[in-house]
ROZA-475959 format. One line per 8 residues: number of its first residue (from 1); for each residue x, y, z of C-alpha. Coordinates in Angstrom, 1 decimal, m for minus. Layout:
NUM = X:Y:Z ~ ...
This chain:
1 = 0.0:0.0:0.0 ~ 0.9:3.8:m0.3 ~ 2.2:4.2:m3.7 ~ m0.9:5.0:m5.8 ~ m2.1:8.4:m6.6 ~ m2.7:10.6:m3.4 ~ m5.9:12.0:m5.3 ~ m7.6:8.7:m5.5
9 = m9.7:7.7:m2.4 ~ m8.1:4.9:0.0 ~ m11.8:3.8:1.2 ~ m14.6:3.1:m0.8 ~ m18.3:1.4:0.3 ~ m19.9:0.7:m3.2 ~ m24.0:m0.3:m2.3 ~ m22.8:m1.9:0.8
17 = m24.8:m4.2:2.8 ~ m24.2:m6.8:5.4 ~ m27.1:m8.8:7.0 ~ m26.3:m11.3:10.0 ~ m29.4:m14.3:10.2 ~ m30.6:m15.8:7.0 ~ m34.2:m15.9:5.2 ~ m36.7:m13.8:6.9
25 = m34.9:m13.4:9.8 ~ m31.9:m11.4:8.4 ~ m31.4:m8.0:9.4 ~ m29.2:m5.9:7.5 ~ m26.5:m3.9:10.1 ~ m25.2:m2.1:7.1 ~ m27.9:m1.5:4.3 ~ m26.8:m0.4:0.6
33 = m24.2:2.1:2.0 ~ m22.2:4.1:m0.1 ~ m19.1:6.1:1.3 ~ m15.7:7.4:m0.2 ~ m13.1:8.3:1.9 ~ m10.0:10.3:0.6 ~ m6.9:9.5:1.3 ~ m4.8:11.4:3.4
41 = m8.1:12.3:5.6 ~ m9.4:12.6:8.9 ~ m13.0:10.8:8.5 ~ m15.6:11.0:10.9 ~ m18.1:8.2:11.2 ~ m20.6:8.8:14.1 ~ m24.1:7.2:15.1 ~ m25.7:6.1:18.2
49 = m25.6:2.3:19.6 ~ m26.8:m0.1:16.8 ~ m26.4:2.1:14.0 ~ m24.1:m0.2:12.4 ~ m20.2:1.6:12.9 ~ m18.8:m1.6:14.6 ~ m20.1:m3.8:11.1 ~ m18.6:m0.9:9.1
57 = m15.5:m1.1:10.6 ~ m15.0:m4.6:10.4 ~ m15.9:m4.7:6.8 ~ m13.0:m2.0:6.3 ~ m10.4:m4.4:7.7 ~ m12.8:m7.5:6.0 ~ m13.1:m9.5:9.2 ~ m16.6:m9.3:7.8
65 = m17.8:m9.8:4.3 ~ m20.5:m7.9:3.0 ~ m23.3:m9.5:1.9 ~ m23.9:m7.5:m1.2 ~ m21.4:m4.6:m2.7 ~ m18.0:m3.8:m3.1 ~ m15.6:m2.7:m0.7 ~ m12.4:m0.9:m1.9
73 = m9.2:m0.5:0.0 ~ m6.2:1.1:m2.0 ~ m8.0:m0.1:m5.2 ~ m8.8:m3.6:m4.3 ~ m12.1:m4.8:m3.7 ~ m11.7:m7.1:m0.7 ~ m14.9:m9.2:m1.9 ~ m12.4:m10.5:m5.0
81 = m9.1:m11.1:m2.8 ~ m8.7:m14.7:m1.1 ~ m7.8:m15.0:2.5 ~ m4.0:m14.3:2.1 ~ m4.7:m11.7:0.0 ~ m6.3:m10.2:2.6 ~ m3.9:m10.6:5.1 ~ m1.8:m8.2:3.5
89 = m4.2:m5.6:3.3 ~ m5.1:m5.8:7.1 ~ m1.4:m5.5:7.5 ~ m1.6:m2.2:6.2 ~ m4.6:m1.0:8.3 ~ m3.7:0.1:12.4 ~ m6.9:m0.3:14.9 ~ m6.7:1.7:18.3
97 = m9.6:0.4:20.1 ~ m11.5:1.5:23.0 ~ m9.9:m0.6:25.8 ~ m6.6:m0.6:24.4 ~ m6.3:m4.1:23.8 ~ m2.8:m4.4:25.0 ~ m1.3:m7.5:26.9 ~ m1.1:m7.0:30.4
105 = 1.8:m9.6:30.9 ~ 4.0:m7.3:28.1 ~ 5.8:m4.0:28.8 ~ 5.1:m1.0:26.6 ~ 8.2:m1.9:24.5 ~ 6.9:m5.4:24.1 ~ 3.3:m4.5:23.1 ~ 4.7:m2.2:20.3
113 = 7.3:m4.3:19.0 ~ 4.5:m7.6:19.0 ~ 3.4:m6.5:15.5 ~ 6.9:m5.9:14.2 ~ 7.1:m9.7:15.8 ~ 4.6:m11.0:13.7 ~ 5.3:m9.3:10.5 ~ 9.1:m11.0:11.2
121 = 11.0:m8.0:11.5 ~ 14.5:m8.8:13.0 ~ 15.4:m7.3:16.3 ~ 17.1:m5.0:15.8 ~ 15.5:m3.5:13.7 ~ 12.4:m4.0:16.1 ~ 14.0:m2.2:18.9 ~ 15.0:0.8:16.8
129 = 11.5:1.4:15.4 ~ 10.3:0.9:18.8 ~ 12.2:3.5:20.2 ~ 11.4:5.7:17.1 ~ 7.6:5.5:18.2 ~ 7.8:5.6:21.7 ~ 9.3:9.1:21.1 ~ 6.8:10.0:18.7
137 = 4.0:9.7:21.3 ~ 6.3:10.5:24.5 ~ 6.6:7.8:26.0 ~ 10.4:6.7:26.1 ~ 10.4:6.8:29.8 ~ 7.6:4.5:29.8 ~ 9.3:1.5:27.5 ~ 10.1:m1.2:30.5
145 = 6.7:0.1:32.3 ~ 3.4:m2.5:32.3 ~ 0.3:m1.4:31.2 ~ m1.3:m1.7:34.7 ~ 1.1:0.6:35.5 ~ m0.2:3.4:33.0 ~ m2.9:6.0:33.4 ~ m5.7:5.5:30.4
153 = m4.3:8.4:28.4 ~ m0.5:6.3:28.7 ~ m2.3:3.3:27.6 ~ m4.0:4.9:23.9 ~ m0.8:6.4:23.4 ~ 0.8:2.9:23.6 ~ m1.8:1.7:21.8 ~ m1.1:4.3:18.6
161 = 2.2:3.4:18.5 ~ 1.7:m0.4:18.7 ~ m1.1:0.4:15.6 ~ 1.6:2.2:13.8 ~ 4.5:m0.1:14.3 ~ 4.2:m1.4:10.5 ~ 3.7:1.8:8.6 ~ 0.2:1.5:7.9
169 = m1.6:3.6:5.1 ~ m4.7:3.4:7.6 ~ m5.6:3.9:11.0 ~ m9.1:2.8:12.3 ~ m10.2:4.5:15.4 ~ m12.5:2.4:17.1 ~ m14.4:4.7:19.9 ~ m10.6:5.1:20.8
177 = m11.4:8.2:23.3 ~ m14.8:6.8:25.0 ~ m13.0:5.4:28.1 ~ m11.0:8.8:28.8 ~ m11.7:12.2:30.6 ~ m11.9:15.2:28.1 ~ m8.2:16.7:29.2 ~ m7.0:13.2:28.2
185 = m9.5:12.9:25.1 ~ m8.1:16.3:23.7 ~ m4.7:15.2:24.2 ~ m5.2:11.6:22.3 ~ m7.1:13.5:19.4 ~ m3.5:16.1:19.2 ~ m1.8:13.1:18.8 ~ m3.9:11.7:15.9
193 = m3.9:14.8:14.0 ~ m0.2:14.7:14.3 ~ m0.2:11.1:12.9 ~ m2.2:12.3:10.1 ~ m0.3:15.8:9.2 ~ 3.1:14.4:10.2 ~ 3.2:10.7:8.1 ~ m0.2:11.5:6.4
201 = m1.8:8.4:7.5 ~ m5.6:8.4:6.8 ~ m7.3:8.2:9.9 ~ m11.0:6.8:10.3 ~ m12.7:8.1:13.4 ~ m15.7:5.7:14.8 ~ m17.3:7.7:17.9 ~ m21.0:8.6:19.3
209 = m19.3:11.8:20.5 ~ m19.6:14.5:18.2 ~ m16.7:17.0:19.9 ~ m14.8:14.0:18.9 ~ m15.4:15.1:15.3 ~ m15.5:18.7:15.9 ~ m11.7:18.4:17.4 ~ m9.9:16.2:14.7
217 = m12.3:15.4:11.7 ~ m11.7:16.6:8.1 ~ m15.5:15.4:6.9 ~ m17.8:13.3:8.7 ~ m21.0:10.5:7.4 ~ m23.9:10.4:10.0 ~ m24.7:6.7:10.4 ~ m28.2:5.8:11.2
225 = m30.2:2.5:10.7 ~ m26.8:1.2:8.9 ~ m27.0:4.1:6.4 ~ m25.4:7.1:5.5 ~ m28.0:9.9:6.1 ~ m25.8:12.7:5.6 ~ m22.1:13.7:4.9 ~ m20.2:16.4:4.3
233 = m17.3:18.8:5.8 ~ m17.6:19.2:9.2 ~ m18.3:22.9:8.6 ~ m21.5:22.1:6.6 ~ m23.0:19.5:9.3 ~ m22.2:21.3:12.1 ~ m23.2:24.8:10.8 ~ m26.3:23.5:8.8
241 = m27.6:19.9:10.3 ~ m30.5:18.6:7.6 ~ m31.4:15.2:9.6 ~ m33.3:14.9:13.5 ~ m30.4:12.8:13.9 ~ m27.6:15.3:13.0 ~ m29.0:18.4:14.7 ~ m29.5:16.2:17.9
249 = m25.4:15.2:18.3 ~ m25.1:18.6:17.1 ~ m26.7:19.9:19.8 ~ m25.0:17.8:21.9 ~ m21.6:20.4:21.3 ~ m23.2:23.3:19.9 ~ m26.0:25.4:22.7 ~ m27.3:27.9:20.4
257 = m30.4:26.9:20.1 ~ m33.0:27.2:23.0 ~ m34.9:23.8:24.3 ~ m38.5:23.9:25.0 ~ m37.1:24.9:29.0 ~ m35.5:27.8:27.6 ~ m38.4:29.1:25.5 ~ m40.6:28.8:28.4
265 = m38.7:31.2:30.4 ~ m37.6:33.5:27.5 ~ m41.8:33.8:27.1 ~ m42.1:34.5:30.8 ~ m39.1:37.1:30.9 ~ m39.6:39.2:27.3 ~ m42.5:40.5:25.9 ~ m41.5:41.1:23.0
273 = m41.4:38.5:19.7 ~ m38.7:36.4:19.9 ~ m37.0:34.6:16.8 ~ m34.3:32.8:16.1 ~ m31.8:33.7:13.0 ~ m28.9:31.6:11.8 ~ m25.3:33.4:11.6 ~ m23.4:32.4:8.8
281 = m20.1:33.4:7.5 ~ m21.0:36.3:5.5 ~ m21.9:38.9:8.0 ~ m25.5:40.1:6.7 ~ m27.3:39.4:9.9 ~ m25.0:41.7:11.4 ~ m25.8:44.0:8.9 ~ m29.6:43.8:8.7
289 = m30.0:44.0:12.4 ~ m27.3:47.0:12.7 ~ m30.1:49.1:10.5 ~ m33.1:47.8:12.6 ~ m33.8:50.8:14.2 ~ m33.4:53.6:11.5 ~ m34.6:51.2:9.1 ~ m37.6:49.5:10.9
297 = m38.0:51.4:13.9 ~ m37.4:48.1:15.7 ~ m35.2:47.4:18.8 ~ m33.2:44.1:19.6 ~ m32.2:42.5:22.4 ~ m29.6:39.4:21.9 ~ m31.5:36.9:24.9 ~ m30.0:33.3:23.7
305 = m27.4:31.5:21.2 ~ m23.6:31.6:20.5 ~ m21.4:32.0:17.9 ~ m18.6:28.8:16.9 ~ m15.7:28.7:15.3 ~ m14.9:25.7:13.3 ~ m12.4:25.0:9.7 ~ m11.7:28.9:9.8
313 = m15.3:29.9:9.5 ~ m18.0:31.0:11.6 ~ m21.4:29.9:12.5 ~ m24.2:29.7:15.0 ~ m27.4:31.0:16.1 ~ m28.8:33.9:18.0 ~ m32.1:34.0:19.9 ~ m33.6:37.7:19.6
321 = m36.4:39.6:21.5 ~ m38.0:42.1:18.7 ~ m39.7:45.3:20.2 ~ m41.2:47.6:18.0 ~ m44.8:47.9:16.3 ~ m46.3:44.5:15.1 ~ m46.3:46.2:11.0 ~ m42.6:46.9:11.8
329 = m41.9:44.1:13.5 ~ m42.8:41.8:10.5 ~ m40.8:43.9:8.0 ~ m37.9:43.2:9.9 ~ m38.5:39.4:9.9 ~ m39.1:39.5:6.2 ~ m36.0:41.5:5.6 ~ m33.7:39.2:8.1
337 = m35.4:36.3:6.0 ~ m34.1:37.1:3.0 ~ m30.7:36.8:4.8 ~ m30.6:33.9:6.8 ~ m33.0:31.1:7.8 ~ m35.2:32.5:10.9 ~ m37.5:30.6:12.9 ~ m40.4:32.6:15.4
345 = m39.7:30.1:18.6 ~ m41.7:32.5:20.6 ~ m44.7:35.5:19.8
């Protein structure tokens, strides 16, 4: 792997589907799912429980076969390659997992130097890649340590470096943060975005957390039902969520948007009309509202929402009382419609 064209994707789900049972009884975890990852990426993949990301990952690295489709790694379509054929391939994919999956009765050095083991590297050439990737994720001082003597954050780290041991093309991120606090989480995901800026591996997150995908991810495909129901930069889903199941992990990061909670006590504080108006990148809600009262006679007060950051760009959403007569009031809303997408939450 690694020496075709860097423009070509690495990844590619071509009307995917996997069913476990047979007959009547099958159910499809991953249903006629099509997906293209670039290589060089950082991919999100996120859905809740059941959605079908643990399937999709599998069929990645084909320790499962799909039932109907292609899948494409580097140009081969795994359901075409025989067994030892696709050994090689899995030797050029690296899992991190969310357990760490290392071998208690190993040290650091041994656990990272297993896969070099395997792939019958001699050892001395073993213990000098070792020590090359145990100062890649900082943890030379660690080398003779056992994993039960290593915080969680110790043990990923280990884990990246044991997943990288063989040069892979790919790295598959299996829920790799889920067991870790956020200080520890953030510092994991620095680490993978090094991995993939520094030896341009493509990475693959997997995760049901969406600042996961927020902090690291290039793209990201929302997984439901075991289909894609949306994709797209991580700019456009975050800033502009077109499925229920988006907006709600969105929502799980972003608070700009007032619950039912909130719009019961914005109606019992303001009396005036209350919308809310999406903020996008180009600045003409600014601009509308700047002229509301020489233009409209209409005064503003900001009472909910929040501006992000995210890929250079800014978006968000912000929850405004409107006071001012009701003729004026309208012309106002018709004038900030024609800018941004505005919703009445509250009259």
């Amino acid at each position: 792997m690694g020496d075709r064209d860097s423009a070509s994707p690495i990844i590619e789900f071509r009307g995917v589907t996997k069913s476990f049972g047979s007959g009547d009884a099958a159910v499809p975890a991953v249903d006629r799912l099509d997906l293209t990852i670039a290589r060089g990426e950082i991919f999100g993949i996120i859905g809740y429980s059941g959605a079908g990301k643990s399937t999709l990952v599998r069929l990645i690295n084909a320790l499962e076969h799909p039932t109907a489709g292609s899948v494409i790694v580097d140009g081969r379509d795994l359901t075409q390659l025989k067994e030892r054929e696709l050994r090689g391939v899995r030797a050029g994919i690296g899992m991190i997992f969310q357990q760490f999956n290392l071998f208690r009765s190993r040290t650091v050095f041994g656990n990272v130097a297993y896969p070099l083991k395997v792939a019958g590297w001699p050892a001395d050439k073993r213990k000098q890649r070792v020590a090359e990737l145990l100062a890649f994720v900082g943890l030379t001082d660690k080398a003779w340590s056992y994993p039960d003597q290593l915080s969680g954050g110790q043990k990923q780290r280990v884990g990246i470096a044991r997943a990288l041991a063989t040069n892979p093309d790919i790295l598959l991120a299996d829920e790799a943060t889920s067991a870790l606090d956020p200080e520890t989480t953030s510092d994991v995901l620095a680490l993978l975005a090094r991995v993939n800026r520094e030896l341009g591996v493509t990475i693959v997150v997997i995760t049901h957390e969406m600042e996961v995908v927020r902090s690291i991810a290039d793209r990201v495909a929302v997984l439901d039902a075991g289909r894609v129901i949306e994709q797209g930069t991580v700019f456009e889903v975050f800033s502009d969520p077109q499925t229920p199941t988006a907006r709600r992990f969105v929502g799980t990061v972003l608070r700009n948007q007032p619950g039912e909670a909130d719009i019961e006590r914005l109606r019992g504080k303001h009396a005036g009309r209350i919308v809310s108006a999406r903020i996008h990148d180009d600045g003409r809600l600014g601009s509308v509202l700047s002229d509301a009262v020489g233009r409209h006679n209409v005064r503003f007060e900001i009472v909910y929402g929040g501006i992000s950051a995210l890929q250079g760009r800014s978006f968000g959403s912000l929850t405004l009382e409107l006071l001012g007569e009701p003729g004026d009031v309208d012309a106002l809303i018709a004038e900030l419609r024609a800018v941004t997408e505005v919703e009445e939450v509250a009259a």
